[in-house]
OpenMM code with the backbone's topology and positions (N, CA, C; nanometers):
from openmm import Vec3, app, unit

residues = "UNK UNK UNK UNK UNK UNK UNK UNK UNK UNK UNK UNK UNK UNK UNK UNK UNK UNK UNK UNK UNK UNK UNK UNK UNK UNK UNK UNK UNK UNK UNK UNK UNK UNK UNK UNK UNK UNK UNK UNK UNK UNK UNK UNK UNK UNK UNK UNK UNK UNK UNK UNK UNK UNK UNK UNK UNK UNK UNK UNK UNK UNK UNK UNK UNK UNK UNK UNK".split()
positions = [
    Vec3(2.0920, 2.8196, 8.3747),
    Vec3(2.2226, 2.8809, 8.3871),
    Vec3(2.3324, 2.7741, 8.3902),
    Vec3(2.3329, 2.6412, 8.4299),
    Vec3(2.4385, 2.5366, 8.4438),
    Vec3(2.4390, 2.4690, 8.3280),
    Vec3(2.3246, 2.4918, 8.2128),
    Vec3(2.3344, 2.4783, 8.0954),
    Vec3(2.4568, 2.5712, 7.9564),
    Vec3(2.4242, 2.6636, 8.0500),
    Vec3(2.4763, 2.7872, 7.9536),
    Vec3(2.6361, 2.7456, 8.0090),
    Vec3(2.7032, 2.7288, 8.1343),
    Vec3(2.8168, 2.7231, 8.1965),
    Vec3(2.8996, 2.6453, 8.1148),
    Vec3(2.7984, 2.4713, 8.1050),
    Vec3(2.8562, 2.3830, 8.0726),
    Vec3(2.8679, 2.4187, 7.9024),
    Vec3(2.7966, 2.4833, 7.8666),
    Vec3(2.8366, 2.4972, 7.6961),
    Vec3(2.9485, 2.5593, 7.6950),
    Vec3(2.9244, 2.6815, 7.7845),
    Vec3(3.1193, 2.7337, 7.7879),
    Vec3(3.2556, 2.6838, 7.8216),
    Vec3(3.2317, 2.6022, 7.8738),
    Vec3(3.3095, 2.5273, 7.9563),
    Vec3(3.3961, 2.4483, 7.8072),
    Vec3(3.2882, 2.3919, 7.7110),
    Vec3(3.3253, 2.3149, 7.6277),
    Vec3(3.3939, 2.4160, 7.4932),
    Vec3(3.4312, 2.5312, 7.4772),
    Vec3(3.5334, 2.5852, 7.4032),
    Vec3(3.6574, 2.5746, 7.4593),
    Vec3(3.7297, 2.6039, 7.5196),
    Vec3(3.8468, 2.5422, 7.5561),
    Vec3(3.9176, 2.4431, 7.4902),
    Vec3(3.8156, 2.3550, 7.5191),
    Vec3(3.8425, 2.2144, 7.4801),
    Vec3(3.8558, 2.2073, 7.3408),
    Vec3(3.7697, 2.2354, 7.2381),
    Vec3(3.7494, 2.2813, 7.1184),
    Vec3(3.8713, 2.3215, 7.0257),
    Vec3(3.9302, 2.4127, 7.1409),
    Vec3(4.0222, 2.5133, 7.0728),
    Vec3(4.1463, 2.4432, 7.0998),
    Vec3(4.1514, 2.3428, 7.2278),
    Vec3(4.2938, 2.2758, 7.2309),
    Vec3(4.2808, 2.1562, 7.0974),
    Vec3(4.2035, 2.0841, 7.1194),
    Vec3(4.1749, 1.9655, 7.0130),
    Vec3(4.2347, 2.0322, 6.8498),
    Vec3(4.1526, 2.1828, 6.8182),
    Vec3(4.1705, 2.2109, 6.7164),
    Vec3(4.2724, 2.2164, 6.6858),
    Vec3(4.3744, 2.3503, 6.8007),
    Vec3(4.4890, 2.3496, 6.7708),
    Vec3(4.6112, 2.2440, 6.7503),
    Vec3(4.5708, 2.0990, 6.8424),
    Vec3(4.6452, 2.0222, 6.7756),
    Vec3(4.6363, 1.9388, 6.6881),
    Vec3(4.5213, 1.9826, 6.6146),
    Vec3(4.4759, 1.8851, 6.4719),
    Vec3(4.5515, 1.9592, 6.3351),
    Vec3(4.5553, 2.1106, 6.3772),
    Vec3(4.6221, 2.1526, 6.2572),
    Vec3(4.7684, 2.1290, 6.2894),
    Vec3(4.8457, 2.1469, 6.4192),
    Vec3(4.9913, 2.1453, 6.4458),
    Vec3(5.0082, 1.9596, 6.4301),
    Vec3(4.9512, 1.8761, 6.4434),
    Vec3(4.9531, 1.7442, 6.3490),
    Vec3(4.9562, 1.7629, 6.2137),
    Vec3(4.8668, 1.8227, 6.1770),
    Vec3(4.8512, 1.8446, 6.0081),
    Vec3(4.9737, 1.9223, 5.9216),
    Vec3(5.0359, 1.9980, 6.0199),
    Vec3(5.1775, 2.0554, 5.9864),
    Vec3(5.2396, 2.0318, 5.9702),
    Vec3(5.3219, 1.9258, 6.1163),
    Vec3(5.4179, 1.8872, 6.1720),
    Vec3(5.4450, 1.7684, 6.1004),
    Vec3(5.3681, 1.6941, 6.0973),
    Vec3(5.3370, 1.5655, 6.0254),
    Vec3(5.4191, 1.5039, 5.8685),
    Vec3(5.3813, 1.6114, 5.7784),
    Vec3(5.4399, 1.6161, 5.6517),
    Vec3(5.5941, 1.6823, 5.6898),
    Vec3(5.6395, 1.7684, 5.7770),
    Vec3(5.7913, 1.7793, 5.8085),
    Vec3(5.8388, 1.7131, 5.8413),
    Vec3(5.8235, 1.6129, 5.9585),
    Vec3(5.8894, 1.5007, 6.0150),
    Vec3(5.9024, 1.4234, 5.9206),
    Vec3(5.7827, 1.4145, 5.8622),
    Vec3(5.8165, 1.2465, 5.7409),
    Vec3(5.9698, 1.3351, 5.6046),
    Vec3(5.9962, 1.4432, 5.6076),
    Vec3(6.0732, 1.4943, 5.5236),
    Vec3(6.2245, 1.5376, 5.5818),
    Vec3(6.2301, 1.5317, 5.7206),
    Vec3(6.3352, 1.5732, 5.8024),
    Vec3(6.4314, 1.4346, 5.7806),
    Vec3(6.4006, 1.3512, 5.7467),
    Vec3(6.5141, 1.1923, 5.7218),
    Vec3(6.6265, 1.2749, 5.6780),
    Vec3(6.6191, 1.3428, 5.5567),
    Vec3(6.7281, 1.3698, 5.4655),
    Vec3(6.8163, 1.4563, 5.5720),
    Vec3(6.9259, 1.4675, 5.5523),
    Vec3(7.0078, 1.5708, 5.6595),
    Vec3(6.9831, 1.7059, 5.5890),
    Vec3(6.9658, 1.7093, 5.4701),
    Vec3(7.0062, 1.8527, 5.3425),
    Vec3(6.8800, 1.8840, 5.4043),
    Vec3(6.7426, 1.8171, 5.4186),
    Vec3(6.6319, 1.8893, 5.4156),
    Vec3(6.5794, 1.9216, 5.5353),
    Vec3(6.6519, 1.8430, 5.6200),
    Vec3(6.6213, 1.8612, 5.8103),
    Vec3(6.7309, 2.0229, 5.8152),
    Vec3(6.8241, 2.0574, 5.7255),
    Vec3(6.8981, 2.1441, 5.7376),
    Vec3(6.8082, 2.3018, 5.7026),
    Vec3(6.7889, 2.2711, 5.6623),
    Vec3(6.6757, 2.3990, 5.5657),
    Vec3(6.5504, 2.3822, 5.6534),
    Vec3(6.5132, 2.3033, 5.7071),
    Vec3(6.3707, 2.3248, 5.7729),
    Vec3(6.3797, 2.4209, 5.9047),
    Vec3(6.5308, 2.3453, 5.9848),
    Vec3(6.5795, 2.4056, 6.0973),
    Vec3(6.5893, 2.5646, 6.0423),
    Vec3(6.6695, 2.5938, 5.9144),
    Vec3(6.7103, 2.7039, 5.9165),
    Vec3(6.5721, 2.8019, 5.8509),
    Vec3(6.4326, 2.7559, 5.8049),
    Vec3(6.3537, 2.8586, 5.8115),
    Vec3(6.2687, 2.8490, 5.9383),
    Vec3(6.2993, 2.7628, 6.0599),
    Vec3(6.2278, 2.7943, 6.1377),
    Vec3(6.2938, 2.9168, 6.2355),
    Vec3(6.3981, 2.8676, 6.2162),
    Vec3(6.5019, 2.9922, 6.3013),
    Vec3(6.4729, 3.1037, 6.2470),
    Vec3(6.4963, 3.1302, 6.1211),
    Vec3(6.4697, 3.2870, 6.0118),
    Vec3(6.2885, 3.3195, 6.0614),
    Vec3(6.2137, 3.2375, 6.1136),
    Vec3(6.1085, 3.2701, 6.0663),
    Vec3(6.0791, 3.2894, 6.2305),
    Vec3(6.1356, 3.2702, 6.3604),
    Vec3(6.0817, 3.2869, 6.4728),
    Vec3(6.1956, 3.4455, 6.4823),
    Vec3(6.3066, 3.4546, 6.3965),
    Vec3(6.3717, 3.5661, 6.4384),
    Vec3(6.2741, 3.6793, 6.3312),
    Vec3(6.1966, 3.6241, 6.2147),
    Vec3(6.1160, 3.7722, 6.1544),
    Vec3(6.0167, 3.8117, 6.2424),
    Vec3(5.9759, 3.7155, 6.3160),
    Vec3(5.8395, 3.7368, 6.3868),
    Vec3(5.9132, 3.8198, 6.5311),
    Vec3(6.0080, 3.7748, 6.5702),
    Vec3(6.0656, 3.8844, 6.6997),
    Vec3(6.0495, 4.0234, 6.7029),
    Vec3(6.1375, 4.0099, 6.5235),
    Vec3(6.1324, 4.1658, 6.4626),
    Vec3(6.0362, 4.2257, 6.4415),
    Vec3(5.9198, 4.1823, 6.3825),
    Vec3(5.8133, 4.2334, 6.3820),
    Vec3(5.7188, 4.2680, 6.4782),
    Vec3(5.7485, 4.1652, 6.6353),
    Vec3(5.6690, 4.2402, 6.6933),
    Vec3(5.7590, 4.3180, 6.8054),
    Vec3(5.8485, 4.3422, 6.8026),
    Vec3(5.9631, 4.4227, 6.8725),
    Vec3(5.9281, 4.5876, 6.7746),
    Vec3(5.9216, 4.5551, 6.6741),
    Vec3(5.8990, 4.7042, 6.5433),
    Vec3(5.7605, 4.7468, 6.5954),
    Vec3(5.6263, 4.6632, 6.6223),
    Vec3(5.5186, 4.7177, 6.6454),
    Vec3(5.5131, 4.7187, 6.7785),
    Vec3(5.5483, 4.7129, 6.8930),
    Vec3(5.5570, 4.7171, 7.0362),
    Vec3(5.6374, 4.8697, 7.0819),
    Vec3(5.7492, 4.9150, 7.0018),
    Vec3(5.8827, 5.0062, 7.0710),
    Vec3(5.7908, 5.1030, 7.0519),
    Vec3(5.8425, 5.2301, 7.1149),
    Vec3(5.8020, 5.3248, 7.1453),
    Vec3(5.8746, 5.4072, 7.0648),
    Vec3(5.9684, 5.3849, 7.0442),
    Vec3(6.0900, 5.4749, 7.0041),
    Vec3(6.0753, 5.5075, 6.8470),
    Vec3(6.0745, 5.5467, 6.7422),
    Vec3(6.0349, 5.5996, 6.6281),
    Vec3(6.2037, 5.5369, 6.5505),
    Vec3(6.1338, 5.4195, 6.4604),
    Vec3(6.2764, 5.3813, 6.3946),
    Vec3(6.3601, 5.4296, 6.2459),
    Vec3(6.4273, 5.4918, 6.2542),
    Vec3(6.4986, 5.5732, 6.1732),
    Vec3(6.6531, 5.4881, 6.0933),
] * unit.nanometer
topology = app.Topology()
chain = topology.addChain("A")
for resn in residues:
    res = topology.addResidue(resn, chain)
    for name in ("N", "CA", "C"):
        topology.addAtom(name, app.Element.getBySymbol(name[0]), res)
């Protein structure tokens, strides 16, 4: 049983490592492209457009209210 624990124990870990191997793998190629001001301008502005579609979308699948 302290076998089985410790194997569980070790996803966590797994899943943090992973997640920041791909948010490196992301982030990585933006930063090296953010120098330019024109293109640091446009990156800012689809991250903004793109955390305000995702609001909307889950504000649209959460309400209760029937949207008309």
């Amino acid at each position: 049983m302290k076998d089985f624990f410790l194997n569980v124990t070790r996803y966590p870990r797994y899943l943090v490592a992973f997640g920041l191997g791909v948010a490196n793998s992301v982030f990585e190629p933006l930063a090296a492209r953010a120098s330019n001001p024109v293109t640091a301008v446009a990156l800012i502005g689809a991250g903004v457009s793109g955390l305000i579609s995702l609001s909307l979308v889950l504000h649209a699948m959460v309400s209760t209210a029937p949207v008309a």
